[in-house]
C-alpha positions in Angstrom: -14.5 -1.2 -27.0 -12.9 1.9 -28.0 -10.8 3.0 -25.3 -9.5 -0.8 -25.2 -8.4 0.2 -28.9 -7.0 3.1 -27.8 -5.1 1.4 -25.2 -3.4 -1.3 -27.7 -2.3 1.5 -30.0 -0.3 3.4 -26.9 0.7 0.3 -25.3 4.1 0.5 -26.7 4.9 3.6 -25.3 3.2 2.8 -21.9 5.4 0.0 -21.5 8.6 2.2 -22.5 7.5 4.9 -19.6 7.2 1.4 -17.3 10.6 -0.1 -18.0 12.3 3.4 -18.0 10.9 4.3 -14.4 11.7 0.8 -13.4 15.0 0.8 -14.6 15.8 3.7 -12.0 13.8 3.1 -9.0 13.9 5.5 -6.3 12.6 4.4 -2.4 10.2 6.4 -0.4 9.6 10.0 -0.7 13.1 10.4 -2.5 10.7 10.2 -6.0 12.7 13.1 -7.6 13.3 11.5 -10.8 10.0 9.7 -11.4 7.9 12.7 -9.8 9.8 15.1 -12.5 8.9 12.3 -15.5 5.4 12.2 -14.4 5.1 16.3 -13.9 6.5 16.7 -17.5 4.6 14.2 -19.4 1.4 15.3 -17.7 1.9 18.5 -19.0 2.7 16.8 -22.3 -0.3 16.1 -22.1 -2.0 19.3 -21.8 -3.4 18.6 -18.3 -5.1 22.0 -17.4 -3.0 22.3 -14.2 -0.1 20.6 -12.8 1.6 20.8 -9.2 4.1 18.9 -7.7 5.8 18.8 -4.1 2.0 17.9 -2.6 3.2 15.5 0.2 6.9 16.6 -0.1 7.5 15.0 -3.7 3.7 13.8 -5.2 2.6 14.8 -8.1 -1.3 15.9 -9.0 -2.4 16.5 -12.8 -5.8 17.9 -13.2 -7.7 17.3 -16.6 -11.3 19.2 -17.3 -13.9 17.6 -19.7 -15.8 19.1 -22.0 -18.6 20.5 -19.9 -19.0 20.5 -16.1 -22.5 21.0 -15.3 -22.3 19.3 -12.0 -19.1 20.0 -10.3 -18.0 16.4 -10.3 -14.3 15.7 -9.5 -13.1 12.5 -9.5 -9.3 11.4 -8.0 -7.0 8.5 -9.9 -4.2 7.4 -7.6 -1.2 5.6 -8.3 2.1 5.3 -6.2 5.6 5.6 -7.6 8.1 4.5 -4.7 10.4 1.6 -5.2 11.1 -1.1 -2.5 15.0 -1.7 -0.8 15.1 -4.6 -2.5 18.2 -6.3 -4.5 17.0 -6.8 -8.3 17.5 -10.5 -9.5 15.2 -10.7 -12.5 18.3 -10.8 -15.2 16.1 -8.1 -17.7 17.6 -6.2 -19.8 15.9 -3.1 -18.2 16.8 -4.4 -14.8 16.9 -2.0 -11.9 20.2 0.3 -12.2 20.2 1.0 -8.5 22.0 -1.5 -6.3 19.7 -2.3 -3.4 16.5 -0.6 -4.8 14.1 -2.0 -7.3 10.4 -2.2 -8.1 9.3 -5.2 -6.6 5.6 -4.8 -6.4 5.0 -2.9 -9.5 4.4 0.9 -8.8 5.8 1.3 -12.1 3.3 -0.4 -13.7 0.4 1.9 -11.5 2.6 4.9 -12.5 2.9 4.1 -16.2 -0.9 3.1 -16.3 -2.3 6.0 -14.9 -0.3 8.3 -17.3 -1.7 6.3 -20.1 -4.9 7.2 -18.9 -4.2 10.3 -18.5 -2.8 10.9 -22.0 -6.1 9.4 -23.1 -8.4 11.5 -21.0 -6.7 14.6 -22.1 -6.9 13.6 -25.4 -10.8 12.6 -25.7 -11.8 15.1 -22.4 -15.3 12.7 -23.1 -16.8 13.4 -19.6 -19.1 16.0 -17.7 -16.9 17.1 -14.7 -13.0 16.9 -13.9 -10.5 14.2 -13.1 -7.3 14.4 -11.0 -4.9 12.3 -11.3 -2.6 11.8 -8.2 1.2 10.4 -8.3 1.8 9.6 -5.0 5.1 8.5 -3.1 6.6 6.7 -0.2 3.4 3.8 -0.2 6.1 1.3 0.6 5.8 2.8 4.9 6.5 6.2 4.6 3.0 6.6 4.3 3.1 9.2 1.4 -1.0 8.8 1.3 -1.3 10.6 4.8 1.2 13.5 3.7 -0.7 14.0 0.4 -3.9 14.3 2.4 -2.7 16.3 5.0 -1.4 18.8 2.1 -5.2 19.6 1.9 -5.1 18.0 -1.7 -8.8 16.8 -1.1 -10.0 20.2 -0.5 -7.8 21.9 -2.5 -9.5 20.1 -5.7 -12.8 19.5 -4.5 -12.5 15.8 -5.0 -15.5 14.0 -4.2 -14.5 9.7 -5.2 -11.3 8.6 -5.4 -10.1 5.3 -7.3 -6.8 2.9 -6.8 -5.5 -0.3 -8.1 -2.9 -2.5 -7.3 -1.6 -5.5 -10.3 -2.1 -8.7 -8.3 0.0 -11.5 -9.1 -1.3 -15.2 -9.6 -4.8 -13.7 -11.3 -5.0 -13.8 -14.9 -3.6 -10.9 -17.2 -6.8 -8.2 -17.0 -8.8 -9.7 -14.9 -10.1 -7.8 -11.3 -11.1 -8.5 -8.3 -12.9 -6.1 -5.4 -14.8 -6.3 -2.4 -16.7 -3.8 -0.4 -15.7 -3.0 3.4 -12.4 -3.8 4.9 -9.9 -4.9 2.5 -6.3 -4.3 3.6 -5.3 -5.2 7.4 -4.5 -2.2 9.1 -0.2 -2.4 10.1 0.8 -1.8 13.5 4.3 -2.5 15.0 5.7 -3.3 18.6 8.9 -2.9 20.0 9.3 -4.1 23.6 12.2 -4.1 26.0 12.6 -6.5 28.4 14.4 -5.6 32.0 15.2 -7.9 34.3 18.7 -8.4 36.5 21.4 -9.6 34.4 24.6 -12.9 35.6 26.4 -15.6 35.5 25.0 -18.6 33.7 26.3 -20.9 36.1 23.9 -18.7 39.0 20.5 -18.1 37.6 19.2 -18.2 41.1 21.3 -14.6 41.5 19.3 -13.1 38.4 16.3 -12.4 36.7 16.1 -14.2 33.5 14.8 -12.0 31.0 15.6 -14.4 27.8 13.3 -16.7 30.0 10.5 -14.0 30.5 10.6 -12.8 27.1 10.0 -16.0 26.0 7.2 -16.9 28.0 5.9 -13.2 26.7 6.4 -14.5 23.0 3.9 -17.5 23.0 1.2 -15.6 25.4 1.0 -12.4 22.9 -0.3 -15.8 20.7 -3.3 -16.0 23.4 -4.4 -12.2 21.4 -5.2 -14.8 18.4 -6.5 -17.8 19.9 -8.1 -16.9 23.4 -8.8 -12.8 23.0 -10.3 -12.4 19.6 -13.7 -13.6 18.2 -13.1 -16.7 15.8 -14.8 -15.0 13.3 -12.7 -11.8 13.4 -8.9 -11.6 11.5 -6.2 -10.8 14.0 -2.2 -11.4 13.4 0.3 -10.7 16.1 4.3 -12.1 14.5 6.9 -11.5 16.7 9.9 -11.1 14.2 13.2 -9.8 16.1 14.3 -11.3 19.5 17.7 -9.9 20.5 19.4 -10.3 23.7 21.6 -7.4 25.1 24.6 -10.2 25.4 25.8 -12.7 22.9 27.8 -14.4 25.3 27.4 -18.1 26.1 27.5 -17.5 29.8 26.1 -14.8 30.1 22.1 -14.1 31.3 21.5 -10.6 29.7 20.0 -7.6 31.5 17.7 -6.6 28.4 15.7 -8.2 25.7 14.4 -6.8 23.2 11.6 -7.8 20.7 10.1 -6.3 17.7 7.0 -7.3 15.8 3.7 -6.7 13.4 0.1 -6.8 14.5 -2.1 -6.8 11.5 -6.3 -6.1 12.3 -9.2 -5.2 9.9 -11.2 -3.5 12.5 -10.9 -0.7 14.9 -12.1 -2.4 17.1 -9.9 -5.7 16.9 -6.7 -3.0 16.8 -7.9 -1.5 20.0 -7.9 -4.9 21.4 -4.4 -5.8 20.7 -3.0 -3.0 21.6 -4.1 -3.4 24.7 -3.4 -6.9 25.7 -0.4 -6.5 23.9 0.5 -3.9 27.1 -1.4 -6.1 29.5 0.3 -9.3 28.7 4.1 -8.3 28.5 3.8 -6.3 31.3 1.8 -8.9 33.5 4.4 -11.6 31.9 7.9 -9.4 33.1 6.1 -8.4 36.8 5.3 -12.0 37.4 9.2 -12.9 37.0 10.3 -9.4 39.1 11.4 -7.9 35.7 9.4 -4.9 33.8 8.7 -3.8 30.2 8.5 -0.8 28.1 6.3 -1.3 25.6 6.0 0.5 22.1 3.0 0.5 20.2 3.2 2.2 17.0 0.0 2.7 14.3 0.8 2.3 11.3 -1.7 2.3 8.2 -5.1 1.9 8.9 -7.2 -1.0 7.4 -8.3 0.1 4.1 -12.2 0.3 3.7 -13.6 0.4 0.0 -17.6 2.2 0.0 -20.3 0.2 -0.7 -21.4 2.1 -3.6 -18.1 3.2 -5.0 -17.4 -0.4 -5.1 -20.2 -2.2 -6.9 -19.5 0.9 -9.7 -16.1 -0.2 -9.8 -16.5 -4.0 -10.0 -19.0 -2.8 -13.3 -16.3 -0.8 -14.9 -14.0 -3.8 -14.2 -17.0 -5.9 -15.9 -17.5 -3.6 -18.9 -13.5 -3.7 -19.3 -12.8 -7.3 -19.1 -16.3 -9.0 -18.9 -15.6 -10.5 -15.2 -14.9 -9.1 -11.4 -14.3 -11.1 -8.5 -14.8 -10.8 -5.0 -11.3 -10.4 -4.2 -10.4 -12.1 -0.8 -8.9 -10.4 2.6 -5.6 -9.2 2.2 -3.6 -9.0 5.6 -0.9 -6.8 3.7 -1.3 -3.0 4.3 -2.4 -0.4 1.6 -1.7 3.4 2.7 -4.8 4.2 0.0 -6.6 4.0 3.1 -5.8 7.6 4.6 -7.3 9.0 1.3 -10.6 6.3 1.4 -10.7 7.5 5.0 -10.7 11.2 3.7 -13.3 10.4 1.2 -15.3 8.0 -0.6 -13.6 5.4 -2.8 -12.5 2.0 -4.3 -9.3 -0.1 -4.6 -9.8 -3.0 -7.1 -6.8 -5.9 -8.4 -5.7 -6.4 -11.9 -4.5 -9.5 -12.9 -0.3 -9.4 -13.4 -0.5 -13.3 -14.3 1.7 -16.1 -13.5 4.7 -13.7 -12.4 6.9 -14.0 -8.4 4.9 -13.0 -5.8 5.1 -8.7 -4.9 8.4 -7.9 -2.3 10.2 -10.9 -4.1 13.5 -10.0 -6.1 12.8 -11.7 -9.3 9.1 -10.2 -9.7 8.2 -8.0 -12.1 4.8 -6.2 -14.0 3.5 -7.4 -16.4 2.8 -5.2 -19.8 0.2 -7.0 -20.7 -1.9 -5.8 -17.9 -1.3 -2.2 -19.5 -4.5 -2.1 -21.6 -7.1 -3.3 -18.9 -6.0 -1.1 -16.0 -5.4 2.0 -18.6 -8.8 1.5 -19.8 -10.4 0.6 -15.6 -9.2 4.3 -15.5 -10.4 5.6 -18.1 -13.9 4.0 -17.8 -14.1 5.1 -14.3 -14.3 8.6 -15.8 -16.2 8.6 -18.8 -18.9 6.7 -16.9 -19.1 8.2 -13.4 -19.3 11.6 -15.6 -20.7 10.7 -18.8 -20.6 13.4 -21.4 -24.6 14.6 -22.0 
């Protein structure tokens, strides 16, 4: 296929753009250096307009094709941010930044979609226009949401947008989809505990709140096993418990426990929210203690369209001759403010036999480059074929 061609000829300098950006990751929306790279090599490029500073530091290239007799505009994302992670690969273009490195391969996305880019401004084989969006701070900043509430779906008239995320364990160029909810939405908790703080030696003189938080732990389990339908996916992980005293004889006045509740429904979220308040409060009043409870939304599960999907999954088919029905991921993907905002798919590209994303000694693969460089492309030339 030619853009495959196309693909193998650049991938050289693809993977230079890769290992340079991942060499000097940056975290969140403090992109400066990898927005500025992007920003100058779109314009390269010849990209018919770019902007940057669209949810603080994203980055959106716009590329026309030759004719545009329906108005069609299509959105690329990719994310650029960097995770606080410790580097411990040993290569040669290892991160350069203690404590920050690109563990789940945003580089790669970055340096894939510029390849695209470079492509389509070269060729410009399509009816219609193509943005390509740079987007920061995917890693819980939600960068997504900032870029959306810039107004750059209306700003550019874009009517699909398309992501992809490498996917380690899947071989080298091969994808994987599904329709409907894909990515858990992320919630967090953070409860306080109160109850009357002592001596060890005189429980009887306090309320034990180390006792009643723990008895709060293993009912906020009940949300799982006893509140949710079997069939439904529902996660509640209590990950912090920390008294208000470390001492050994000492009952402390305050616990405090922090958490993630992770839902692929609205309706499932609602749901543990509120038994979530019902429970810890019900659990502290039934010892004479009380608790403030903290719910806070995070990303919202990620829904891919029906019909943007199946298109997707035949690019992915056309690209590499296969596309799997990719399974539920409980992990969080802050692609869905801009599905929410309009119609779209996320799709996986093989990154091989590589350390598992958020681990210090992963790393992208370049010899994904040429399938998800030419999954872009594709996605372009034929959602807007050129008459």
């Amino acid at each position: 296929m030619p853009v495959k061609n196309r693909f193998a000829e650049l991938q050289d300098e693809i993977t230079a753009w890769r290992r340079d950006i991942h060499e000097n990751p940056e975290i969140l929306f403090e992109t400066h250096r990898t927005s500025a790279l992007v920003a100058d090599k779109l314009k390269e490029f010849g990209c018919d307009e770019v902007v940057t500073g669209i949810g603080r530091t994203g980055v959106v290239g716009v590329i026309k094709g030759k004719a545009d007799s329906k108005g069609k505009v299509i959105g690329l994302r990719a994310d650029m941010d960097a995770l606080p992670i410790h580097e411990a690969t040993g290569l040669d273009y290892a991160s350069k930044t203690d404590g920050a490195m690109h563990a789940c391969g945003h580089d790669g996305h970055t340096a894939m979609l510029l390849g695209a880019a470079k492509y389509l401004s070269e060729t410009r084989n399509f009816d219609g226009t193509v943005v390509v969006i740079f987007q920061p701070a995917e890693e819980g900043g939600g960068g997504g949401r900032e870029m959306c509430e810039d107004g750059m779906m209306d700003r550019w008239n874009i009517q699909e947008v398309y992501g992809m995320h490498n996917w380690p364990g899947k071989p080298v160029g091969s994808f994987a989809i599904r329709p409907g909810s894909f990515f858990a939405a992320t919630d967090q908790f953070d409860i306080t505990f109160e109850g009357r703080g002592g001596h060890a030696a005189k429980p009887h003189e306090t309320v034990d709140t180390t006792v009643m938080t723990a008895q709060a732990v293993l009912a906020l389990q009940t949300i799982a096993a006893r509140n949710a339908d079997p069939i439904d996916q529902v996660v509640v992980s209590v990950t912090s418990f920390e008294t208000s005293s470390k001492a050994f004889n000492v009952i402390p006045q305050t616990v405090q426990i922090k958490g993630t509740v992770r839902t692929m429904s609205k309706e499932m979220r609602d749901l543990a929210e509120t038994r979530i308040n019902e429970i810890c409060n019900g659990v502290a009043a039934t010892f004479g203690g009380k608790a403030d409870v903290t719910y806070i939304r995070g990303y919202p599960v990620m829904v891919n369209s029906d019909d943007q999907t199946e298109f997707a999954a035949d690019v992915a088919r056309s690209v590499s001759g296969d596309c799997e029905t990719a399974p539920l991921v409980m992990g969080g993907e802050d692609f869905a403010f801009m599905l929410e905002e309009r119609p779209g798919a996320y799709i996986l590209v093989g990154n091989g036999d590589t350390a598992a994303v958020h681990h210090p000694e992963y790393n992208f693969n370049d010899e994904a480059i040429p399938a998800g460089c030419s999954w872009w492309a594709e996605i372009v030339e034929q959602r807007m074929p050129a008459a």
